[in-house]
C-alpha positions as CSV (number, residue, x, y, z in Angstrom):
1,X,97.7,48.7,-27.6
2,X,98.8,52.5,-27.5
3,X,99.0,52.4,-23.6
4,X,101.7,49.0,-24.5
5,X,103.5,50.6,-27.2
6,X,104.5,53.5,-25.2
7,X,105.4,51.3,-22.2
8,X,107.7,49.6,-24.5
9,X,108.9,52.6,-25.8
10,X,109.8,54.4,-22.7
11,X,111.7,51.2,-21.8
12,X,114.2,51.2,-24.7
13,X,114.7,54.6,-24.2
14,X,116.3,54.1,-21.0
15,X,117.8,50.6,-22.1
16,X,119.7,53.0,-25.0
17,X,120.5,55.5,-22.6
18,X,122.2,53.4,-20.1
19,X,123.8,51.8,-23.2
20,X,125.5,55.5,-24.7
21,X,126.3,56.7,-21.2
22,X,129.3,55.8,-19.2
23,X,127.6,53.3,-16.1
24,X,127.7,55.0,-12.8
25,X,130.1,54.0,-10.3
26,X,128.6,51.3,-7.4
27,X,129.6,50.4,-4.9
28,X,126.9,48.4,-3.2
29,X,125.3,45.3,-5.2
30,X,121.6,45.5,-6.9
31,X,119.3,42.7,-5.9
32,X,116.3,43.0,-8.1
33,X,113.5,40.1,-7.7
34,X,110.7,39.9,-9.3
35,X,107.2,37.9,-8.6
36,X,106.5,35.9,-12.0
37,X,103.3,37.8,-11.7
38,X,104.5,40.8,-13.0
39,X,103.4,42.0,-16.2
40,X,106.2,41.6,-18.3
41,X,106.3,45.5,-20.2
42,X,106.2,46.4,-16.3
43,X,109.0,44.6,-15.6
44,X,111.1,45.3,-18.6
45,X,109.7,49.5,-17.3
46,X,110.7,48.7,-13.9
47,X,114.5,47.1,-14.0
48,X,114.9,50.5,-17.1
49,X,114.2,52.7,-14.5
50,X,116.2,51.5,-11.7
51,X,119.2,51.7,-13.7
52,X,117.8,55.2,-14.6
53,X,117.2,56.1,-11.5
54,X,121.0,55.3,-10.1
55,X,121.9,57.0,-13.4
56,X,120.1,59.9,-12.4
57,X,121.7,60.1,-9.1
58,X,125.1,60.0,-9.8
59,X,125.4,62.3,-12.6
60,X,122.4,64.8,-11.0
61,X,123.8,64.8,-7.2
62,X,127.1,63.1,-7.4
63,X,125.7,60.4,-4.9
64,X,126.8,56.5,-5.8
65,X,125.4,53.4,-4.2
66,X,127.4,52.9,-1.4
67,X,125.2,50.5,0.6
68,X,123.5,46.9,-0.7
69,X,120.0,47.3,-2.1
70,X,117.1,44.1,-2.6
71,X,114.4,45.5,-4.1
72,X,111.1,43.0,-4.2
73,X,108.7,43.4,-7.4
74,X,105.7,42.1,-6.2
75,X,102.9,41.4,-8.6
76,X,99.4,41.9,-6.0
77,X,98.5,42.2,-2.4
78,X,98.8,39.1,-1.8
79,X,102.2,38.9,-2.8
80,X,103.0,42.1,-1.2
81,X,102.3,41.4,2.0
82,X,104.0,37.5,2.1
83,X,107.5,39.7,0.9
84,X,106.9,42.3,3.7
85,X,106.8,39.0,6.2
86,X,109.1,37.7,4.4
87,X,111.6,40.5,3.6
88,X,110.8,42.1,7.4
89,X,110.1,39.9,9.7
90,X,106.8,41.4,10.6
91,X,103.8,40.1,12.0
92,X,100.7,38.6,9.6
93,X,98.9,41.2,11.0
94,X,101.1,43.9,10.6
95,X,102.3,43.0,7.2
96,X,98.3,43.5,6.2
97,X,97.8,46.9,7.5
98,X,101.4,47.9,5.7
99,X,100.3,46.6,2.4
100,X,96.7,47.7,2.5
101,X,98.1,51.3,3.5
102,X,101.3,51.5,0.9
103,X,102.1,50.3,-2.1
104,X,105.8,50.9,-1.9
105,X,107.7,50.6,1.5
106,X,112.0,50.9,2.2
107,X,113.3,49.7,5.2
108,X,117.3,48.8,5.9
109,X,118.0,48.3,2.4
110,X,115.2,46.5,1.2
111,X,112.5,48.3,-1.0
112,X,109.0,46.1,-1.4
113,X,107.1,47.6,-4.4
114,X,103.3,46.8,-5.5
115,X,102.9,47.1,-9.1
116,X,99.9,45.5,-9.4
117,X,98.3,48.3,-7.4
118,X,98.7,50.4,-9.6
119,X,97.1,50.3,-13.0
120,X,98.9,53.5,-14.5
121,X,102.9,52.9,-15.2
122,X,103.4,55.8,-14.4
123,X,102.1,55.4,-11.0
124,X,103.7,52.4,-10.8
125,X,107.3,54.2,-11.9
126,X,106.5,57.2,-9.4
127,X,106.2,54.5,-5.9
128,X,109.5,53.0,-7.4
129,X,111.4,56.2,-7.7
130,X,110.0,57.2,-4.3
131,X,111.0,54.4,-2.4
132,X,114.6,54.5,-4.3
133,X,114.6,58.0,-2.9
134,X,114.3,56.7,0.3
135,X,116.8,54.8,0.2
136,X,119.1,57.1,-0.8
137,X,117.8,59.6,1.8
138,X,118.5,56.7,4.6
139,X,122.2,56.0,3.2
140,X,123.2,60.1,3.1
141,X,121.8,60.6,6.4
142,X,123.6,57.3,8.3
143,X,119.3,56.0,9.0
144,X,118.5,59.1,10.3
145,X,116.0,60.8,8.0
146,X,112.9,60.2,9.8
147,X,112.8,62.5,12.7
148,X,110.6,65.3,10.5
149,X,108.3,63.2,8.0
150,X,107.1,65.9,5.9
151,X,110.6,66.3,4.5
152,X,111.1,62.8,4.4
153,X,108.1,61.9,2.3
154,X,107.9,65.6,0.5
155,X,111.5,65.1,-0.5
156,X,110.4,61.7,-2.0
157,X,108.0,63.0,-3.7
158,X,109.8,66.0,-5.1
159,X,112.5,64.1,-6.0
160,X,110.6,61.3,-7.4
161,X,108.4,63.9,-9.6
162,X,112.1,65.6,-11.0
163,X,113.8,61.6,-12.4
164,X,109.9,61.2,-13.7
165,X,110.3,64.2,-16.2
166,X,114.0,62.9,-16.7
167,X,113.7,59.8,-17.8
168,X,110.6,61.0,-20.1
169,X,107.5,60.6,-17.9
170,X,105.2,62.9,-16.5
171,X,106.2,66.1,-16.0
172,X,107.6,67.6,-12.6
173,X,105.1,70.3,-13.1
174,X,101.7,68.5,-13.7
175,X,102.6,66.2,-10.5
176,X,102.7,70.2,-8.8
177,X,99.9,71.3,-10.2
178,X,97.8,67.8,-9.3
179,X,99.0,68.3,-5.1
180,X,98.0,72.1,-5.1
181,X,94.2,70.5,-6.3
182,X,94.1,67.9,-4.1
183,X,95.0,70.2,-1.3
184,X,92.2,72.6,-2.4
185,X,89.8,70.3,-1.7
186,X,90.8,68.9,1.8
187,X,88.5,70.6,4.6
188,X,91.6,71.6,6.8
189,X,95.2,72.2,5.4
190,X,97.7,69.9,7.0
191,X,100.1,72.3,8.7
192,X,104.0,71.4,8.3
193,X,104.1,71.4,12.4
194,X,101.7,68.7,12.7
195,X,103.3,66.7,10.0
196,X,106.5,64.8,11.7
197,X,105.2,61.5,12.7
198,X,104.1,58.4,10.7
199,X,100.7,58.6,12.1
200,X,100.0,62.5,11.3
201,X,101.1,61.9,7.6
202,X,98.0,59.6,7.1
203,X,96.2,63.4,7.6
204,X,94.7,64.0,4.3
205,X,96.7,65.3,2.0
206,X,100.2,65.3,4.2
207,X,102.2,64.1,1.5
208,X,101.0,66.6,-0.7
209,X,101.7,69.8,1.2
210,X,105.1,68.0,2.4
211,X,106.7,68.3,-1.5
212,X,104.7,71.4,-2.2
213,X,107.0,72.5,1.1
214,X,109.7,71.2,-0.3
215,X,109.9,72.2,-3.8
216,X,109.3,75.6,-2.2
217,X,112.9,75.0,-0.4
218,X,114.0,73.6,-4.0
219,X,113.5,77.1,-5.3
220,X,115.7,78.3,-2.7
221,X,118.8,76.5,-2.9
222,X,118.1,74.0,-5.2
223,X,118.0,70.0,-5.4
224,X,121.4,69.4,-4.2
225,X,120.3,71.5,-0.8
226,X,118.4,68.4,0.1
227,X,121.1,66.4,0.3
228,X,122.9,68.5,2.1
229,X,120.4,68.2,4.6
230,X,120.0,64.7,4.7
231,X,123.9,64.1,4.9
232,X,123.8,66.9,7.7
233,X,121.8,64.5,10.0
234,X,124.4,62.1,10.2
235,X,125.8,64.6,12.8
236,X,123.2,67.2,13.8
237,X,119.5,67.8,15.1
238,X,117.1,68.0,12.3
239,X,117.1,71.6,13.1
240,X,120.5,72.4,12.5
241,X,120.6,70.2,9.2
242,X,117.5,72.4,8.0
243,X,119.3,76.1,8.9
244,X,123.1,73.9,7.4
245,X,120.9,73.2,4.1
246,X,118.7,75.9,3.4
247,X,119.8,78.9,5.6
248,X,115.8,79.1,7.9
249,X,114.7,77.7,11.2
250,X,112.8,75.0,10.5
251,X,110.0,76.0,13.1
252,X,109.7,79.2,11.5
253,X,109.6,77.6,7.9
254,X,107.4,75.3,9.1
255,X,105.0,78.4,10.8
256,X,105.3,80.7,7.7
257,X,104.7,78.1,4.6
258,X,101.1,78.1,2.3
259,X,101.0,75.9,-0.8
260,X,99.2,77.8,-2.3
């Protein structure tokens, strides 16, 4: 009952905000569907924080919705993989290993999201905000954000773990604090070099050490840096949106960086 009550809670909370604050300017459309499996407090959580989210965006970084979004609320596995056939056109087979590997997944405008995986909200929040991210990452950069994964998915993360504290969930630094622990206790630390293709980011821990990286660059320049980086790949190597943004090499970043 305290677990509900809280749920609820947070969701007012960002229902009233959005109310006192002027909307944010759009100008893409919002396409939210949602399985009629979905717990309803999660869904009443979920469509709060995507307007908070967008919120968050254009009064944080400035950044509207210029592009469409659909974003698909699924409510199990089952469910999750049907709307990744459905949604992407993939394979049976393919859909399975995506949705037994994810729980959140953004491709060309269309964010699939599993919150039935996930039995804390907050969980369930954080794979929203990080695909949303995405999105936004994909739009800045004209599709061309994936080249280096680790800022990608650590910039996701990051980013993700910043609107959670906002919008009065977990806070930015116990999501920190959780990623140095888990690193500790992987045998060999994923190295940032090793980290820019889909397949090395399945590398224990990968994710983590990708937004301990990129908070790291955060304390730097900032939040608004990463965007200036992903923007910057609309016309240059990833290399020379990484010295643009935060003023290194990436190779020698990349090198030089411990998490802990």
């Amino acid at each position: 009952m305290k677990a509900k009550f809280l749920v609820t809670a947070l969701a007012a909370c960002l229902f009233l905000l959005n109310l006192c604050l002027s909307p944010p300017v759009y100008g893409g459309r919002i396409d939210l569907i949602v399985d009629h499996g979905v717990d309803k407090d999660a869904e009443a959580q979920a469509r709060a924080t995507v307007d908070g989210v967008f919120d968050f965006f254009q009064r944080t970084y400035g950044i509207g919705l210029h592009k469409d979004i659909r974003i698909k609320l699924s409510c199990d596995k089952i469910n999750y993989k049907n709307a990744i056939m459905t949604e992407y056109g993939s394979s049976e087979a393919r859909a399975a290993f995506q949705a037994n590997h994810s729980v959140g997944l953004q491709s060309g405008g269309i964010l699939i999201v599993d919150l039935g995986d996930r039995s804390s909200r907050h969980g369930k929040l954080f794979t929203l905000c990080h695909e949303i991210v995405h999105f936004y990452q994909s739009q800045e950069s004209g599709d061309k954000n994936y080249d280096v994964r680790w800022i990608t998915e650590g910039a996701a993360d990051a980013v993700a773990s910043h609107i959670m504290e906002t919008i009065g969930g977990q806070s930015a630094g116990s999501y920190k604090k959780q990623w140095i622990e888990n690193l500790k206790r992987a045998q060999n630390l994923p190295r940032l070099e090793y980290l820019h293709s889909p397949n090395q980011m399945r590398s224990y821990g990968a994710y983590n050490n990708g937004a301990l990286a990129v908070l790291t660059l955060v304390e730097w320049r900032g939040y608004p840096a990463l965007f200036t980086y992903f923007r910057a790949l609309r016309n240059a190597s990833p290399e020379d949106a990484f010295y643009q943004a935060f003023g290194a090499r990436l190779s020698d970043f990349e090198k030089s960086f411990r998490p802990f």
